[in-house]
C-alpha positions as semicolon CSV with decimal commas, in nm:
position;residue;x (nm);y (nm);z (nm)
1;X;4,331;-1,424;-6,399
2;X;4,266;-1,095;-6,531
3;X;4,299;-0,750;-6,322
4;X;4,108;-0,444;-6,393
5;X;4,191;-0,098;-6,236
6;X;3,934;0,045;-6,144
7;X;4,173;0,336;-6,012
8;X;4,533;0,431;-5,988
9;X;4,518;0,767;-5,787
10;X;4,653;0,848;-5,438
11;X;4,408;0,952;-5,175
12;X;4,272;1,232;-5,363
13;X;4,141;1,295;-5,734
14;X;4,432;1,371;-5,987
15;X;4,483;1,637;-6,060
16;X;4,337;1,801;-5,766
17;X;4,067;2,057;-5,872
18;X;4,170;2,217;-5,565
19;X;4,556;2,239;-5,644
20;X;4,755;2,485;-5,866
21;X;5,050;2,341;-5,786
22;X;5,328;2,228;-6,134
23;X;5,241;1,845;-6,106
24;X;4,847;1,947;-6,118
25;X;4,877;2,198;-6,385
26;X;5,078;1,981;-6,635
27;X;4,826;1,665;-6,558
28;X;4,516;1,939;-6,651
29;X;4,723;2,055;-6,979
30;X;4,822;1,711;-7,093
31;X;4,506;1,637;-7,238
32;X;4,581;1,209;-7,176
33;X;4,313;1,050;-6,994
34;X;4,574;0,860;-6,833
35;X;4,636;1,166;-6,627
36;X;4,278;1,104;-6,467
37;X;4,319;0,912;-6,170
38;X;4,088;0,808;-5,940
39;X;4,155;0,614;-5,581
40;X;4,365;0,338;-5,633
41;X;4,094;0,002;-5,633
42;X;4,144;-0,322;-5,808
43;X;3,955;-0,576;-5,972
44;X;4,049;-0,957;-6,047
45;X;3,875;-1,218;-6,263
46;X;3,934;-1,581;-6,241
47;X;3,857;-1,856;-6,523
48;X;3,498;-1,878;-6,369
49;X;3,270;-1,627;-6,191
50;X;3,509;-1,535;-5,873
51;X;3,619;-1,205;-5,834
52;X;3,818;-1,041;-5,551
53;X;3,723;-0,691;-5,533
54;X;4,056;-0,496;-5,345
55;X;3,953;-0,196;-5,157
56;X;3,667;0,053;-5,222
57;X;3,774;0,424;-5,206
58;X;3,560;0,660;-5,348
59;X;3,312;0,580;-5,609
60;X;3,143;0,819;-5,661
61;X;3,442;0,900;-5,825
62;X;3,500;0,605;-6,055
63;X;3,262;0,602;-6,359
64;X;2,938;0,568;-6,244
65;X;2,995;0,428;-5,891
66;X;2,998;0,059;-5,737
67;X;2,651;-0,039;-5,882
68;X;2,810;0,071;-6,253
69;X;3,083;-0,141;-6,128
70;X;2,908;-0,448;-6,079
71;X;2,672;-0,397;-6,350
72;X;2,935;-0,307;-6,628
73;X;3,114;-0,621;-6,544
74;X;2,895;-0,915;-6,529
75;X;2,542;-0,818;-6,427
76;X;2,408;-0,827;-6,087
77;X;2,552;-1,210;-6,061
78;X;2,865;-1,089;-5,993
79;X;2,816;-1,027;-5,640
80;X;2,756;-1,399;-5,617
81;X;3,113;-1,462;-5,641
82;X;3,275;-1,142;-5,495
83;X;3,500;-1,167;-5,233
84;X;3,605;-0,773;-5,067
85;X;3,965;-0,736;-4,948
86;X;4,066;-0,458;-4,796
87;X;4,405;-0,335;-4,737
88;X;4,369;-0,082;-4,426
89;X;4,119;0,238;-4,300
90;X;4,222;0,465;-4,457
91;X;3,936;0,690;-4,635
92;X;4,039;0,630;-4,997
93;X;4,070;0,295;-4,950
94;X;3,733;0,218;-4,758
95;X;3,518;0,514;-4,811
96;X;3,289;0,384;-5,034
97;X;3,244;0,061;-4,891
98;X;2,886;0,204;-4,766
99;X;2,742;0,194;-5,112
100;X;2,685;-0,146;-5,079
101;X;2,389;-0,083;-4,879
102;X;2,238;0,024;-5,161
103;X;2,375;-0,252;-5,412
104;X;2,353;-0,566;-5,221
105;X;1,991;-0,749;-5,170
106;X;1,835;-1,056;-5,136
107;X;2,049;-1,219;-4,848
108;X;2,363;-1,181;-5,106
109;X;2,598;-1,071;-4,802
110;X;2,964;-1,027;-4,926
111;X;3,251;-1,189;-4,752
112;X;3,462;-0,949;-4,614
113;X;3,852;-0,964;-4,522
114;X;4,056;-0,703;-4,343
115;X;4,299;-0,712;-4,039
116;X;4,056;-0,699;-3,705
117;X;4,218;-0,344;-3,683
118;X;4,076;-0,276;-3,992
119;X;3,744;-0,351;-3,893
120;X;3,755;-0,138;-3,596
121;X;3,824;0,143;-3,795
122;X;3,546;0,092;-4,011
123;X;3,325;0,061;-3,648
124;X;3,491;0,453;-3,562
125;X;3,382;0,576;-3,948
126;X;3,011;0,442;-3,834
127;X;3,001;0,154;-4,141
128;X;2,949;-0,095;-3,877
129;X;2,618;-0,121;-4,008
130;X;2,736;-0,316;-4,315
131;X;2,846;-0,592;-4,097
132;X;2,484;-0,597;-3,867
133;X;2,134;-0,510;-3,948
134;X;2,075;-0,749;-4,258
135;X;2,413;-0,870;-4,344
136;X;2,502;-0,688;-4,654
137;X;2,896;-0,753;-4,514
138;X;2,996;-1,070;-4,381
139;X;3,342;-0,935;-4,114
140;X;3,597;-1,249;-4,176
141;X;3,913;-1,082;-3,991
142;X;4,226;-1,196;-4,113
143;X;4,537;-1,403;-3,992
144;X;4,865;-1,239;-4,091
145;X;5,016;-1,521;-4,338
146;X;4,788;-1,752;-4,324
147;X;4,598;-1,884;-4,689
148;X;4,257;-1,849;-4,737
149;X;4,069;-2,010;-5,069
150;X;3,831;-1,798;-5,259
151;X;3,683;-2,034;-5,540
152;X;3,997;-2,095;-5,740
153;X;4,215;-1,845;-5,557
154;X;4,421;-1,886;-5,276
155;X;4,503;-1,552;-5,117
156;X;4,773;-1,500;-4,815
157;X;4,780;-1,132;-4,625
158;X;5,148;-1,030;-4,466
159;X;5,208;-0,717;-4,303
160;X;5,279;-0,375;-4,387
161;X;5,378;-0,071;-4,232
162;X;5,169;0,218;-4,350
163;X;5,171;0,564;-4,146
164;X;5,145;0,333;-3,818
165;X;4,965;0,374;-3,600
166;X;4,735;0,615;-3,801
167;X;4,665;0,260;-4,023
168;X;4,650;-0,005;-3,782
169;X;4,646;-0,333;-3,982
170;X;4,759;-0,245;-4,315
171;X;4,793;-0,541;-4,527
172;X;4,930;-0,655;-4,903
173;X;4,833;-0,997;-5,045
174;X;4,988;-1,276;-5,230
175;X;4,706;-1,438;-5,468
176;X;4,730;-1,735;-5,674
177;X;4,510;-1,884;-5,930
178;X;4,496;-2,213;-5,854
179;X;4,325;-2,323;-6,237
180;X;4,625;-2,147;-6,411
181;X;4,948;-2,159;-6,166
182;X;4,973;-1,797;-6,161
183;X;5,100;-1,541;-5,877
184;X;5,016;-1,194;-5,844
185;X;5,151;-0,988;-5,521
186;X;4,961;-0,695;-5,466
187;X;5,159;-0,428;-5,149
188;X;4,875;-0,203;-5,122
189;X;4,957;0,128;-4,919
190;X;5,306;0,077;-4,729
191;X;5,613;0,283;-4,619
192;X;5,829;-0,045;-4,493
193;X;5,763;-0,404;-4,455
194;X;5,926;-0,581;-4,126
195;X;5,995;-0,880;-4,301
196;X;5,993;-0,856;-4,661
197;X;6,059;-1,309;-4,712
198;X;5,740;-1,348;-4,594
199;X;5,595;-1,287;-4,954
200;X;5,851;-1,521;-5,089
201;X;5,824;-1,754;-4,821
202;X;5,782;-2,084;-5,065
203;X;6,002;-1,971;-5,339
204;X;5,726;-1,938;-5,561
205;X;5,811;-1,675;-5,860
206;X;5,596;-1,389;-5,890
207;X;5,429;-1,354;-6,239
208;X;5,280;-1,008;-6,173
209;X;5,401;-0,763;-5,902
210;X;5,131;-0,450;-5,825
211;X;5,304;-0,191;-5,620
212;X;5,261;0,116;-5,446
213;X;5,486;0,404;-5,588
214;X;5,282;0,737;-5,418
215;X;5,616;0,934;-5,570
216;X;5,880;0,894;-5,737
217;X;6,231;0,991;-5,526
218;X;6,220;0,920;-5,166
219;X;6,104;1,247;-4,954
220;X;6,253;1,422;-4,682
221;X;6,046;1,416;-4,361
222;X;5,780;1,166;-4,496
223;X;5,766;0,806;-4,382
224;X;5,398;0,713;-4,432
225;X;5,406;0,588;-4,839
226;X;5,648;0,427;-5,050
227;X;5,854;0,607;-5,350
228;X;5,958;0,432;-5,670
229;X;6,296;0,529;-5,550
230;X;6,259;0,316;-5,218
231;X;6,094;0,006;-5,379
232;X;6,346;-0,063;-5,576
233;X;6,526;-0,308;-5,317
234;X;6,182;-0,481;-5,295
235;X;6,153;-0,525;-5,699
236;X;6,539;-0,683;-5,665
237;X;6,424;-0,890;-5,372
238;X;6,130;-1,021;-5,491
239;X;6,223;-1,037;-5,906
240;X;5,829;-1,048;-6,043
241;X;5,890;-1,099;-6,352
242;X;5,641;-0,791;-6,467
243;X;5,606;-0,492;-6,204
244;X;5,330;-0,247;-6,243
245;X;5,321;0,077;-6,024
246;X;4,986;0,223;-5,876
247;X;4,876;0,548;-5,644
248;X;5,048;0,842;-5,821
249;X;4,927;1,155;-5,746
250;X;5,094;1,537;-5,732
251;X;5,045;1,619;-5,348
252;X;5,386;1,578;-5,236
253;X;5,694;1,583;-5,435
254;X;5,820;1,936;-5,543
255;X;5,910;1,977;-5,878
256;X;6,159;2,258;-6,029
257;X;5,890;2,525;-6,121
258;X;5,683;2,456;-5,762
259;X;5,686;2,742;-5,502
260;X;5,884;2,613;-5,239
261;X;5,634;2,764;-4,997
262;X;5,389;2,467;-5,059
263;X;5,381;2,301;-4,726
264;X;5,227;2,005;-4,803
265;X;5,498;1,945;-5,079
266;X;5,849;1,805;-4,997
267;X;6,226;1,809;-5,179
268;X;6,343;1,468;-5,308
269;X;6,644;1,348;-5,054
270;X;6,877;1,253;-5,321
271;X;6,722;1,240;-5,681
272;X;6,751;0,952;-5,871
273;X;6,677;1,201;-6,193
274;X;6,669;1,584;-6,258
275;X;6,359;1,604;-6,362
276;X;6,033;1,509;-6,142
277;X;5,774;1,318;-6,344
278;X;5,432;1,479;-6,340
279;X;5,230;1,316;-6,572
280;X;5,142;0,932;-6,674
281;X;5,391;0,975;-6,960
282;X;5,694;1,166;-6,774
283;X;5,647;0,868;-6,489
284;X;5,671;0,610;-6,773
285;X;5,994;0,761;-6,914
286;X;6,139;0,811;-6,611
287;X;6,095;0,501;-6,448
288;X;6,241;0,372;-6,803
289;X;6,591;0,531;-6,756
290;X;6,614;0,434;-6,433
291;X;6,576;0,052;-6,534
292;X;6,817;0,146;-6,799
293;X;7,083;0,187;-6,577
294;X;7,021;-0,115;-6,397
295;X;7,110;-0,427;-6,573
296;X;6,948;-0,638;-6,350
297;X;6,618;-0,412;-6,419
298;X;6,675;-0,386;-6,803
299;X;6,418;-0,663;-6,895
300;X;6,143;-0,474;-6,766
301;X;6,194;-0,229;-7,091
302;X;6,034;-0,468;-7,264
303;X;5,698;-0,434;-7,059
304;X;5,413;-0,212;-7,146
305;X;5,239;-0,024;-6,903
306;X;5,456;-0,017;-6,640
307;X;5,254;0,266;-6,464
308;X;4,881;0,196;-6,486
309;X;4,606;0,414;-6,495
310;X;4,219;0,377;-6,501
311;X;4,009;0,144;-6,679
312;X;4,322;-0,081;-6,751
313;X;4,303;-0,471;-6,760
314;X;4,576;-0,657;-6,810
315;X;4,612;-1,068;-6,751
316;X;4,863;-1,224;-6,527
């Protein structure tokens, strides 16, 4: 199976148009595309023509939006064999999920997975639509660890803890390819995780592990995302052998040259480096030296793209 990322961002663009903060400023002067992230959305290909499409933030944002999407990958038959995860409520993760209404025709109605408190949420935003007058959604709520088959994958949902109880539900999934034996865990958005077997339950190895790493040290005061520096005990735990890192942005870690009077910014707890990385090649160094040190972390030097940005597909 192949994934595509179709963004990399945190819940806003990066760098923020709106922000003049250090992180923002050396994104804008880098002149890498890499630094352009959009909402954090992923795409993955099996042998055939099934495709889970994981969350749906904003895309308006995203080259062209979700009919470019669909279009740029296989034609319109794609949405024959699309299956729509979605991780939790939050905006960037579900706020384009009404441009299907515009995409979806001919009784081609989508199947649709999210935690019932998920779908609730998506009731309060007023999508419930989707789900009703036509069908353009098909609402399949989920059971927390159990498998579901989607053409040749088999995907399980656990539990995560994500700014509870402003994201009732969140979710991460464990996907296999049935045709080629391979496992990709995906965390989505998450802060903690209750019971961190549960994605190891059956002792399975993990080929590809997609994480969430919104910043890079661990924050004082914020308990709502998770930080490279925090998911290490997860990467040890669960020992993918290839770890890619998704949802940077710049609207919360302060760096060195920030004003300290930026509320929405806060100071790293206890560093792991000196320097905060602000761009797609400071967070690629930096995570780097870190596995350096480590040497139960070392062989992940010899991965590329370790942090991801838009428009990257890699195979599992």
């Amino acid at each position: 199976m192949d994934v595509k990322y179709l963004g990399t961002g945190h819940a806003y663009e990066a760098p923020n148009s709106n922000c003049e903060c250090d992180t923002c400023d050396a994104q804008r002067a880098s002149g890498d595309p890499r630094d352009r992230r959009t909402n954090t959305s992923l795409a993955i290909k099996g042998v055939g023509e099934d495709y889970l499409l994981i969350d749906v933030g904003d895309f308006k944002m995203q080259q062209g939006g979700l009919r470019s999407f669909l279009e740029r990958e296989e034609g319109e038959s794609i949405a024959k064999g699309l299956t729509l995860l979605l991780t939790h409520s939050h905006p960037d993760h579900v706020g384009g999920i009404g441009e299907f209404d515009s995409v979806v025709r001919g009784g081609n109605s989508i199947p649709t997975y999210a935690h019932e408190l998920c779908f609730g949420r998506l009731e309060e935003m007023d999508f419930g639509f989707l789900f009703k007058f036509g069908g353009v959604l098909e609402r399949q709520p989920l059971r927390m660890n159990e498998t579901y088959r989607f053409g040749e994958f088999d995907v399980r949902p656990f539990k995560v803890d994500h700014r509870s109880p402003i994201a009732p539900g969140a979710v991460g999934f464990v996907i296999d390819s049935v045709s080629e034996g391979k496992r990709l865990v995906y965390t989505g958005d998450f802060a903690t995780m209750e019971d961190p077997s549960v994605v190891t339950r059956d002792n399975k190895p993990i080929n590809l592990l997609i994480a969430e790493a919104n910043w890079f040290n661990q924050l004082d005061g914020r308990k709502d995302h998770m930080s490279f520096q925090e998911l290490l005990p997860y990467i040890g735990r669960w020992n993918p052998d290839r770890l890619q890192l998704v949802h940077q942005g710049a609207d919360d870690e302060l760096t060195s040259e920030d004003d300290a009077s930026l509320v929405f910014k806060k100071r790293a707890v206890n560093p792991l480096l000196d320097r905060v990385p602000r761009t797609h090649r400071e967070w690629e160094g930096a995570v780097r030296k870190v596995f350096l040190k480590d040497s139960s972390l070392k062989r992940y030097l010899s991965q590329e793209d370790i942090i991801t940005y838009d428009g990257l597909t890699v195979g599992v």
